[in-house]
C-alpha positions in Angstrom: -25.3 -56.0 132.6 -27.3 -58.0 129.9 -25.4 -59.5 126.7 -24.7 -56.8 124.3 -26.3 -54.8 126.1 -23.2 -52.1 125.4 -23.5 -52.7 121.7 -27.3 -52.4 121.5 -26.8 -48.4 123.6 -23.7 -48.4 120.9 -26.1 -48.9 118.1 -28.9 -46.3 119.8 -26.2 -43.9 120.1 -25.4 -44.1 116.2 -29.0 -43.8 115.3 -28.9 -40.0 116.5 -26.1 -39.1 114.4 -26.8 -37.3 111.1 -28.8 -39.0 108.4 -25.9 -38.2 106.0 -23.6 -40.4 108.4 -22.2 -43.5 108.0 -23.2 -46.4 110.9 -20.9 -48.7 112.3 -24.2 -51.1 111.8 -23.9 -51.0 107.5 -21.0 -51.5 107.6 -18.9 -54.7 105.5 -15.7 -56.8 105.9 -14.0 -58.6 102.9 -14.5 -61.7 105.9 -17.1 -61.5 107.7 -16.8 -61.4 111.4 -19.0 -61.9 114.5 -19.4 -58.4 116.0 -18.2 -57.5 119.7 -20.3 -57.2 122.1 -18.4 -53.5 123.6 -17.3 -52.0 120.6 -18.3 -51.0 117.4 -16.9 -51.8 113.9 -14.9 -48.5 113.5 -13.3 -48.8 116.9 -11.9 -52.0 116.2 -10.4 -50.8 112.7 -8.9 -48.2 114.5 -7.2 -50.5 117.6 -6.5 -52.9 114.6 -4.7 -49.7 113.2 -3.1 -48.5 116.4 -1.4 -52.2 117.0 -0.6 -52.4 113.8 3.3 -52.8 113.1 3.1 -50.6 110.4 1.5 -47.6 112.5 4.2 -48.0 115.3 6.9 -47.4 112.3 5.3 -44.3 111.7 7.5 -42.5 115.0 10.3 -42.8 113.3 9.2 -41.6 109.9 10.1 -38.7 108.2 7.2 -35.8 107.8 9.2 -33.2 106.1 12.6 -33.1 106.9 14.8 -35.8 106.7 15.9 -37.6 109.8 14.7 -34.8 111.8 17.2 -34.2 114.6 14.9 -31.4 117.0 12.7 -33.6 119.3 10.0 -31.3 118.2 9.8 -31.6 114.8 6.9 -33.1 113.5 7.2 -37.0 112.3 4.8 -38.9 110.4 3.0 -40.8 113.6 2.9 -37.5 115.4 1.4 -36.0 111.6 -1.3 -38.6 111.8 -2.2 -38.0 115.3 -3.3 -34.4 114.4 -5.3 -35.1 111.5 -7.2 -37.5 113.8 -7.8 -35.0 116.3 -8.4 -32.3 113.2 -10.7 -34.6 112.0 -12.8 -35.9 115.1 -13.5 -32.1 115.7 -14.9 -31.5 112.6 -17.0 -34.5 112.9 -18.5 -34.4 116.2 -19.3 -31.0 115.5 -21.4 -32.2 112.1 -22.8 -35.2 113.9 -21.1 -37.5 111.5 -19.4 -40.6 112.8 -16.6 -39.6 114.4 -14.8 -43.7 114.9 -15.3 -43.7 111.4 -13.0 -40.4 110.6 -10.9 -41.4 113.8 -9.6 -44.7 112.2 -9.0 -43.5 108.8 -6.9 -40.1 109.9 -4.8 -43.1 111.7 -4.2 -45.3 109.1 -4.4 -42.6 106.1 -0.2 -42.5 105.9 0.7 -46.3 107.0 2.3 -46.9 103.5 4.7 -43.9 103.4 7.9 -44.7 102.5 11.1 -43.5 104.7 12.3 -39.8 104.0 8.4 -39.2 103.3 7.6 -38.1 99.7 11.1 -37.7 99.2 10.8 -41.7 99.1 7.9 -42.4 98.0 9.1 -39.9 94.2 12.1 -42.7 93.9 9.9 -45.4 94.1 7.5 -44.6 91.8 10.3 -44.0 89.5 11.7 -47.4 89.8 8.8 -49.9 90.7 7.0 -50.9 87.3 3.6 -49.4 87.5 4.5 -46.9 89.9 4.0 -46.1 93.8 1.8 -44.4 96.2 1.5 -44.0 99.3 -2.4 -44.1 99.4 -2.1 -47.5 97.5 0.4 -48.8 99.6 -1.4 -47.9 102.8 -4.4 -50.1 101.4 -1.9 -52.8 100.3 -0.5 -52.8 104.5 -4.0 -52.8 105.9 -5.5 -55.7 103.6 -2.1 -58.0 102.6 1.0 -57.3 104.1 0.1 -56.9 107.9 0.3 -59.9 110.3 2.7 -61.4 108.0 0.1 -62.0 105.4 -3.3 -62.3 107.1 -3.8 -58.5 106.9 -6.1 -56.3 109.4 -9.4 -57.1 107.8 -10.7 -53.8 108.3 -14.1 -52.7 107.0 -14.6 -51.4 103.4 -15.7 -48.2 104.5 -12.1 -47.2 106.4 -10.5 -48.7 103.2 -11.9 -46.8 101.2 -11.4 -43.6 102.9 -7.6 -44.5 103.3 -6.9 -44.9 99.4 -8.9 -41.7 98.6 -7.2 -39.3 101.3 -4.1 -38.0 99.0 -5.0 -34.4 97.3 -2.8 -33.3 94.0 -1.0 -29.9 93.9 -3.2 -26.4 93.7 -6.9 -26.1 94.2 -7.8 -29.5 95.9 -11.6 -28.9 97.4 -14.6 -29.4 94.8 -17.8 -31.3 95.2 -16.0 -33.5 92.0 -12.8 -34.4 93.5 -14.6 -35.9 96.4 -17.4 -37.1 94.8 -18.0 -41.1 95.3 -16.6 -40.3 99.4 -18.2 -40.7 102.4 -18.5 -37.1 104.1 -16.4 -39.2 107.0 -13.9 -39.7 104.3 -14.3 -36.2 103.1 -13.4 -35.1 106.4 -10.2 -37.3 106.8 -8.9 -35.5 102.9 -9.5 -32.2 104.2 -8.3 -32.5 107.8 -4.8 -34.1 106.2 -4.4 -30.7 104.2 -5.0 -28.1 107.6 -3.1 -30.8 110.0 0.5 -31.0 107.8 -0.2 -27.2 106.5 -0.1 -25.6 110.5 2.8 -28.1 112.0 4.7 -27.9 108.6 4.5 -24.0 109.0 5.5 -24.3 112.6 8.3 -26.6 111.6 9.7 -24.2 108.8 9.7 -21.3 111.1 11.2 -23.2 114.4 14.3 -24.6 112.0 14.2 -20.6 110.3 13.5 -22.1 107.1 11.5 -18.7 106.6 9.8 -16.2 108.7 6.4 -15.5 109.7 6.5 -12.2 107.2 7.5 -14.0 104.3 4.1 -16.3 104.6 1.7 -14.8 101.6 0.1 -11.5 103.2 -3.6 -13.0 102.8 -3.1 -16.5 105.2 -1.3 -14.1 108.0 -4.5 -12.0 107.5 -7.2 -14.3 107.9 -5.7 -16.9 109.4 -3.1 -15.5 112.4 0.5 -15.5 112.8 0.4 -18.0 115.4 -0.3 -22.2 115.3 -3.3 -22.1 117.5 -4.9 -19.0 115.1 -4.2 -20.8 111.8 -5.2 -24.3 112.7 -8.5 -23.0 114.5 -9.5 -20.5 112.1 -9.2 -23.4 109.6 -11.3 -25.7 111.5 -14.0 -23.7 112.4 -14.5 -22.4 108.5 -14.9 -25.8 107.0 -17.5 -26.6 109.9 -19.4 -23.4 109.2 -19.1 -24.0 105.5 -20.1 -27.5 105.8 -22.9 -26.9 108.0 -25.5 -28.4 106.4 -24.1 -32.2 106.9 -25.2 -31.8 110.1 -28.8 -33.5 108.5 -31.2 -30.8 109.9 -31.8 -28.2 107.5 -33.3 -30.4 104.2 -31.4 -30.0 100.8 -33.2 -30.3 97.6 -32.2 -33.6 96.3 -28.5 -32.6 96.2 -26.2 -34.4 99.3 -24.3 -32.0 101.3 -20.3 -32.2 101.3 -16.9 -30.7 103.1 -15.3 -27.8 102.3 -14.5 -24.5 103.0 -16.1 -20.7 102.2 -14.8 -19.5 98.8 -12.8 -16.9 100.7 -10.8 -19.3 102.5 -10.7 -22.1 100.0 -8.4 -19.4 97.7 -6.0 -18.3 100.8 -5.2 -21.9 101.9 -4.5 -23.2 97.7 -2.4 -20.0 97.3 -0.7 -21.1 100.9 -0.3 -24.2 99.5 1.2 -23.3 96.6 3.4 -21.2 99.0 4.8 -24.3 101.0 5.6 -26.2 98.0 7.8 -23.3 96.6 9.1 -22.2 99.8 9.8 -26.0 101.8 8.5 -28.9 100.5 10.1 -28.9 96.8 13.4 -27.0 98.4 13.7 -30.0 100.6 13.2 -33.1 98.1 16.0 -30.9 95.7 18.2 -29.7 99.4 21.7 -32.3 98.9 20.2 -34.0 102.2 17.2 -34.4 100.2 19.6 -36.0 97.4 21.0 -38.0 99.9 17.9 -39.2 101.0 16.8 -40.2 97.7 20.1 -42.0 97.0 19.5 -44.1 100.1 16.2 -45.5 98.8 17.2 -46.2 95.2 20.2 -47.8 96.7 18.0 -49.8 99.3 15.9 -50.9 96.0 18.3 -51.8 94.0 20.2 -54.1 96.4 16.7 -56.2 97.5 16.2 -56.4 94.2 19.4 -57.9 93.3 19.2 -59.9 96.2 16.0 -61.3 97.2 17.7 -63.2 99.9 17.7 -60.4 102.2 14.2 -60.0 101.7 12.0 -61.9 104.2 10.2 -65.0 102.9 6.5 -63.9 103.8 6.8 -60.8 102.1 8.8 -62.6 98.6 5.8 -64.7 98.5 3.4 -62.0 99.3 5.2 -60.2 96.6 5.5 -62.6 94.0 7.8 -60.5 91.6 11.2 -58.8 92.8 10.5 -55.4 92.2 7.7 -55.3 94.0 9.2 -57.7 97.2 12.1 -54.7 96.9 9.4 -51.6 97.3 7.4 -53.4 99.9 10.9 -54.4 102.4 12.0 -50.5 101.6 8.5 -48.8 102.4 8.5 -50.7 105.6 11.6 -49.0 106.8 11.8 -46.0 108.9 14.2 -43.6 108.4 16.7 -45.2 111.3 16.5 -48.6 109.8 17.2 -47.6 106.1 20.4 -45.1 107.5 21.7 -48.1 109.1 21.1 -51.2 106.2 22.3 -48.3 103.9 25.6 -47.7 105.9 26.0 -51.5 105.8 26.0 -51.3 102.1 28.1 -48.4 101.4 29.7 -46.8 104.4 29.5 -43.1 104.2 26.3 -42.5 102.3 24.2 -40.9 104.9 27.1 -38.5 106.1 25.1 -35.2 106.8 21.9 -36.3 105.8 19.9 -34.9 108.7 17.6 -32.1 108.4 15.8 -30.0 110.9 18.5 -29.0 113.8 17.2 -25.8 116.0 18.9 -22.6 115.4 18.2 -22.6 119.7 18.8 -25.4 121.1 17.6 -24.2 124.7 14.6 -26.6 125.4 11.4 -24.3 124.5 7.9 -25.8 126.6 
């Protein structure tokens, strides 16, 4: 084998993908870097991601319920892992670059906070200036990683990481993703189909509701089982977004992702339905409280007493409030029970969510 001669059928290989793809070959680094000779720019973001401290965290972050007990429960590493695969589906099938959506679906939730949004809503309350988790994630990947040095990934994963998060109600428009790389397009969407099917999944294995209580439209169109929902949500936004694929011309507008009007209002008024029906019950639920109790008390204490915070991350940090947010987000939900015990024995008493009405191991 000739030097780079890996790269160089790396690089051919890219060159078929669709014109409205992003390359590997464009792409930038706040610090530049010599490139590798076997892989590609996106695959090393996403082994940076994958060794990352903050990704291996992830297992024993909260999704949904808090401190999940059920082994089958979805958590927020196992979350990320499906919107990758979501994600690379959608992509291959598009011809887009599919490295590119690969390491952003990895590193999209890196800066959630233990007890997920539950968390991440106390916070934003207390830090001055607020919290997010999309903002955070950035603020792993470029400053707080490798104590400091960051993960110097490229811009374009960056910037496909802080523009994943998607606000209540309708969420897909050409002007809430315009400014996006269709990769990163991909990524936004595929976050919104991967928690919707294994959140469903997770509220009917715990009996939070039943399949008939779903909105009579999504067990219509989509199925009433996992596999239905999450492939007849796949396939529509491929079908819908067809024309990224580069070889039908448009006239002078750029192609983008989304879904057939049909489906676009059955998943927002599903949407809508998991926020009444689970997310919102959870947050307000008294392990919810607890949860929430945890984090402000967490806060609270580091910033009382920066001692206990470690030195890289006070001087990364500069002020206290923010040394506090960063030393709490970095927690999983195991490492926050226990510090918070520490501090006031008793608090997290009952605070785990998510038991199996059958506990009978289910393959």
């Amino acid at each position: 084998m000739k030097k780079n001669e890996v790269r160089e059928n790396l690089e051919k290989r890219e060159e078929l993908l669709s014109p409205y793809a992003l390359q590997s070959v464009n792409s930038t680094r706040e610090i530049p870097e010599e490139k590798s000779s076997i892989r590609m720019e996106f695959q090393r973001d996403r082994d940076r991601i994958i060794h990352s401290n903050a990704f291996r965290r992830l297992k024993h972050k909260s999704q949904v319920f808090v401190a999940p007990q059920g082994d089958h429960f979805t958590t927020r590493l196992t979350h990320v892992i499906e919107v990758s695969q979501v994600a690379r589906t959608i992509a291959r099938s598009l011809n887009l670059n599919e490295d590119l959506v690969e390491a952003i679906g990895l590193g999209h939730d890196l800066g959630h906070t233990p007890f997920g949004h539950i968390g991440e809503s106390v916070l934003n309350s207390l830090l001055p200036g607020g919290f997010h988790h999309s903002r955070h994630s950035v603020r792993i990947v470029n400053t707080l990683e490798k104590q400091g040095k960051g993960l110097n990934l490229t811009h374009q994963v960056i910037d496909g990481i802080r523009n994943h998060s998607k606000p209540e109600g309708e969420f897909i428009s050409l002007k809430a993703v315009e400014g996006l790389s269709l990769e990163a397009q991909i990524v936004r969407i595929s976050d919104a189909l991967a928690y919707l099917a294994h959140d469903i999944l997770d509220a009917l294995r715990s009996e939070f509701f039943l399949v008939s209580d779903l909105p009579n439209d999504a067990r219509d169109m989509l199925g009433e089982r996992h596999s239905q929902r999450i492939s007849k949500m796949v396939q529509d936004v491929i079908e819908s977004s067809w024309d990224c694929i580069g070889t039908t011309k448009k006239n002078g507008s750029k192609p983008w992702i989304r879904m057939s009007n049909e489906l676009k209002a059955v998943i927002t008024d599903l949407r809508n339905f998991m926020f009444e029906r689970f997310y919102h019950p959870i947050s307000s639920s008294k392990e919810g409280q607890q949860a929430a109790g945890i984090v402000e008390l967490l806060f609270n204490h580091y910033v009382s007493n920066p001692e206990d915070v470690p030195f890289w991350i006070r001087d990364l940090s500069k002020e206290s409030e923010r040394a506090s947010a960063d030393m709490v987000c970095g927690m999983t939900d195991n490492y926050a029970l226990i510090v918070a015990e520490e501090l006031k024995p008793g608090i997290s008493d009952g605070v785990f969510q998510g038991a199996y009405k059958n506990v009978a191991i289910n393959y």
